[in-house]
C-alpha positions, 0 to 999 in steps of 0.5 A: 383393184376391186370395187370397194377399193375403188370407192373407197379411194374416191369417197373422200374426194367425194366428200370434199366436193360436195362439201365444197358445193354449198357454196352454191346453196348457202348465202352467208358463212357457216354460222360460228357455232355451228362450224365449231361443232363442225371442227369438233366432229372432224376432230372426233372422226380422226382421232378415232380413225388414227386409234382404231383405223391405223394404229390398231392394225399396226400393232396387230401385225406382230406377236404379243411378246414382240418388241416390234409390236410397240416400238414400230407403231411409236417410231412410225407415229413420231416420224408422222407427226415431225413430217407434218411439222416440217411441212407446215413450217416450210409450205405457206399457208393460211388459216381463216381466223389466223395470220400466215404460217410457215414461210411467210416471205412470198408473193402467194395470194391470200386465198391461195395459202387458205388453199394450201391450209386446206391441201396441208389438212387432207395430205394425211387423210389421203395416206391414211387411206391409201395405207388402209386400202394396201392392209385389205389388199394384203388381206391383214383387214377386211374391205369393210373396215377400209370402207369405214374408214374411207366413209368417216374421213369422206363424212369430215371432209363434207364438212371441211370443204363447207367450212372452207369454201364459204369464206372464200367466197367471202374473201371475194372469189366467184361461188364457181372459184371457191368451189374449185379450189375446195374441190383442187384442195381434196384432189391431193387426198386420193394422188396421196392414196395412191402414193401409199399404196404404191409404196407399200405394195413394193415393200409390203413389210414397212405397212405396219410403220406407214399405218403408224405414220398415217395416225401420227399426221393425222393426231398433228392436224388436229391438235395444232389445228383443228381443235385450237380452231374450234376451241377459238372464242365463246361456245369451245363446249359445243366442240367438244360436243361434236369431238365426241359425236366423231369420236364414237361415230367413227368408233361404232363404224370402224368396230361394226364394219371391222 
C-alpha cells in the first residue's frame, strides 16, 4: 500500500479519536444548538460522499448505453440500505435522546448500547473507505479523490466522537472511559476498510456494486438517524444550516481533489 492509502485507512479513526478527546477539554455536553448544526454537518458530508464519492464512480465503471450502468448502482444501493436495516433491528442499541432499539431483551448496559449506536454509524463509513481505497488501488480513481473522501468522513467523525463522548461522561463513566469507547467505537471503521478491500481485491468486478452499497448504508444512518436526531426539538433550522455547509464541503473537496 502506498502512503496516501495508508492515511487514508487511519484518517477516520483518527477523527474519531480526537473528536472523542474533548471529553478531556470540555466541562459540560455540547450545547443543544450547536450538536444540531454538528449532526447537520455529518448529514451533509455523507450524502454528498455517497452522491459523488461512490455512487458516481459506480455508474462511471460502465459504458453509456449499458444497462449495468443504472441497474448495478440501484441493486447495490438497496441491498445497503436493507443490510443496515437488518443490523439495526438485530444489534441492541441506544441513541442519546432515544429509547432501546433492535433487540431490547438483553442484560447490556446503558452505556454499552449508546457504544454499539455509535459502532452501527461508523460500519458504513469504514466500507465507504475501504471500497474508495480499492477504486485507487484499481486505478478506476485517483488517490486524491480517496483522500477526499477519507478527510471529509474523518471531519464528521471528529464531530461524532464529541457528540458522543460528553454524554457518556454525563451518563457517569470516567472522562478516561468515555474517551475509550469513543475511541473503541471508531476502531470498526478501519477493520470494515479492510474488509472491503480485502473482498474487492479478490473479486475486482463486484467494485461497482460494493461502492453502491457503501452509499446505500450511508443514505440509511442519516435519514433514520442523524437527521431525525437533529431535527429533534426547537432551532431543526440550524440543522439544516450545517446539512448544507457538509454538503458542499464534501462536494468542493470530492470535485477539487477529483
Amino acid at each position: 500500500m502506498s502512503p496516501l492509502v495508508i492515511l487514508s485507512l487511519l484518517i477516520p479513526l483518527a477523527g474519531t479519536t480526537l473528536g472523542s478527546a474533548m471529553v478531556f477539554f470540555l466541562k459540560k455536553e455540547i450545547n443543544q444548538k450547536l450538536q444540531k448544526v454538528l449532526l447537520g454537518f455529518a448529514s451533509g458530508v455523507m450524502i454528498a460522499a455517497s452522491i459523488w464519492s461512490l455512487l458516481q464512480p459506480a455508474i462511471d465503471n460502465y459504458e453509456k448505453d449499458d444497462y449495468r450502468m443504472w441497474l448495478i448502482p440501484a441493486v447495490g444501493f438497496l441491498i445497503g440500505v436493507g443490510f443496515l436495516l437488518l443490523l439495526d433491528y438485530l444489534i441492541p442499541h441506544m441513541h442519546i435522546n432515544k429509547g432501546e432499539e433492535g433487540k431490547v431483551k438483553n442484560k447490556l448496559s446503558k452505556t454499552f448500547k449508546m457504544m454499539l449506536a455509535v459502532t452501527l454509524h461508523n460500519v458504513p463509513e469504514g466500507l465507504s473507505v475501504g471500497v474508495i481505497i480499492s477504486s485507487a488501488i484499481t486505478g478506476n480513481i485517483n488517490e486524491q479523490a480517496m483522500l477526499a473522501l477519507s478527510i471529509g468522513i474523518a471531519i464528521q467523525n471528529f464531530l461524532e466522537g464529541a457528540i458522543v463522548s460528553m454524554p457518556l461522561k454525563e451518563e457517569g463513566c470516567s472522562k478516561t472511559k468515555a474517551f475509550l469507547l469513543g475511541f473503541l467505537s471508531g476502531v470498526v471503521e478501519p477493520v470494515a476498510a479492510l474488509l472491503a478491500i480485502g473482498l474487492t481485491s479478490l473479486v475486482s468486478s463486484i467494485l461497482p456494486i460494493t461502492l453502491a452499497f457503501a452509499a446505500g448504508a450511508m443514505i440509511y444512518v442519516v435519514v433514520e438517524e442523524l437527521i431525525p436526531e437533529a431535527n429533534e426539538g426547537k432551532h431543526s433550522n440550524l440543522a439544516t444550516i450545517g446539512l448544507a455547509v457538509g454538503f458542499v464541503l464534501m462536494m468542493v473537496l470530492d470535485i477539487a481533489l477529483g
